[in-house]
C-alpha positions as CSV (number, residue, x, y, z in Angstrom):
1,X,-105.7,43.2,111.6
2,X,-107.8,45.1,114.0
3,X,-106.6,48.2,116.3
4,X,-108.0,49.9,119.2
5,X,-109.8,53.3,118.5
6,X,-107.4,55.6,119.3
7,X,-110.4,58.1,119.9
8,X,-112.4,56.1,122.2
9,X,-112.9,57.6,125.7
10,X,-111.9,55.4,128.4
11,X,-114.8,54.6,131.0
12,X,-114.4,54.1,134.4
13,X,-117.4,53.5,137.3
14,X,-117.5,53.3,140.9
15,X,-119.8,51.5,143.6
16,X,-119.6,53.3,146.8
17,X,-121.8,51.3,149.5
18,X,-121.8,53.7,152.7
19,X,-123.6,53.5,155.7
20,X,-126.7,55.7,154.6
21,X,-126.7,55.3,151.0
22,X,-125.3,53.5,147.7
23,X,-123.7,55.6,145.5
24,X,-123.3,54.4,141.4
25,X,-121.3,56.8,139.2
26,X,-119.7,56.6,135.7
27,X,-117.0,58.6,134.2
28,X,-115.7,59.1,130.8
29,X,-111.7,59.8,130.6
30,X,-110.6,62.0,127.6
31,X,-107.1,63.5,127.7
32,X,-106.5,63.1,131.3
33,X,-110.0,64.5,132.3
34,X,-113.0,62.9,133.5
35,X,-116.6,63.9,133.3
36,X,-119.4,62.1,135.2
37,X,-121.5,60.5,132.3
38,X,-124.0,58.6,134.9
39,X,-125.0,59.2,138.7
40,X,-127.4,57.4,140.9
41,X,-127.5,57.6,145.1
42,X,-130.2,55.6,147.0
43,X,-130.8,55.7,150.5
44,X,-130.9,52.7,152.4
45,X,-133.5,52.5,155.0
46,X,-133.2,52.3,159.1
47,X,-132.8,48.8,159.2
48,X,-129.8,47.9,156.4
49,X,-130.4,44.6,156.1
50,X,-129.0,42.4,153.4
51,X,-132.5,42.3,151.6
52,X,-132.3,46.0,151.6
53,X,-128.7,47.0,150.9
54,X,-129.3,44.5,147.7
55,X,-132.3,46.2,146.7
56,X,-130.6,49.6,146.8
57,X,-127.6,48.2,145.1
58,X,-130.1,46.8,142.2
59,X,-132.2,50.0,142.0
60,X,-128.9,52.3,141.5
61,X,-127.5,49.7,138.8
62,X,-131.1,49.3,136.9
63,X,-130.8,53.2,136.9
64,X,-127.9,53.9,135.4
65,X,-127.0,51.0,133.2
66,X,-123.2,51.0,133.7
67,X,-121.0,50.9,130.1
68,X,-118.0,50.2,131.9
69,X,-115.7,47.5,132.1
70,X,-113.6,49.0,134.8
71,X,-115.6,49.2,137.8
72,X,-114.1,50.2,141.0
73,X,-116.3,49.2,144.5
74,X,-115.4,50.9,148.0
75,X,-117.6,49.6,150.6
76,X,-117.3,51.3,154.8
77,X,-117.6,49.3,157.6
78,X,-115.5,48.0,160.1
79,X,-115.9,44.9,159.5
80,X,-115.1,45.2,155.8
81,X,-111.9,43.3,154.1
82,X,-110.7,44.9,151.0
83,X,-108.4,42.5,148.3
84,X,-107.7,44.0,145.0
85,X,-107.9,41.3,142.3
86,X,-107.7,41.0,138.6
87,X,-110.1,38.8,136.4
88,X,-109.6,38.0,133.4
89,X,-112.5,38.8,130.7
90,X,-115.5,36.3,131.8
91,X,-119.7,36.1,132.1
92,X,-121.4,37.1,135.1
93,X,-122.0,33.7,136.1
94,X,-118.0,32.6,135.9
95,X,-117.4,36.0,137.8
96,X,-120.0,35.2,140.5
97,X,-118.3,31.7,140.9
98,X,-114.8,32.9,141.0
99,X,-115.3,35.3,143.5
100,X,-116.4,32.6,145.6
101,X,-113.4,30.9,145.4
102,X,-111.0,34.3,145.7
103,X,-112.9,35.0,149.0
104,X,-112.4,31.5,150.5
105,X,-108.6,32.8,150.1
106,X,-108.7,35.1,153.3
């Protein structure tokens, strides 16, 4: 009954938590290209504690009010464990709780 647009531009963003700054961007795909729709970068201050990287994460998000779905997050650090998983459609609150359990994994 009902069918995907086939005009509708695929979006894409992407979370990029460095050691100096966070970096928010969001990308529309048409045809095979992409053009940056959003863009945020805040600096995280000397100390980068939790409090602070959270607050920098929270600033960038509030700022650009992400469309997408399809969020891709790349953190640095060598202490950082990357796992690609896949979700199926759920509230923020059922995402929070599952990744809970899909860290407790490694």
């Amino acid at each position: 009954m009902f069918r995907k647009a086939k005009n509708r531009k695929r979006t894409v963003a992407a979370v990029d938590v460095g050691s100096h700054a966070v970096k928010i961007l969001e990308a529309a795909a048409d045809q095979g290209e992409y053009t940056i729709t959003k863009f945020a970068v805040k600096e995280l201050p000397p100390d980068k504690s939790p409090e602070s990287l959270q607050e920098a994460i929270k600033n960038a998000l509030d700022e650009v009010s992400l469309d997408a779905k399809d969020i891709r997050i790349s953190l640095s650090g060598p202490h950082a464990i990357v796992r690609f998983i896949t979700t199926p459609e759920m509230t923020k609150e059922e995402l929070a709780a599952s990744l809970h359990y899909e860290a407790d994994k490694y």
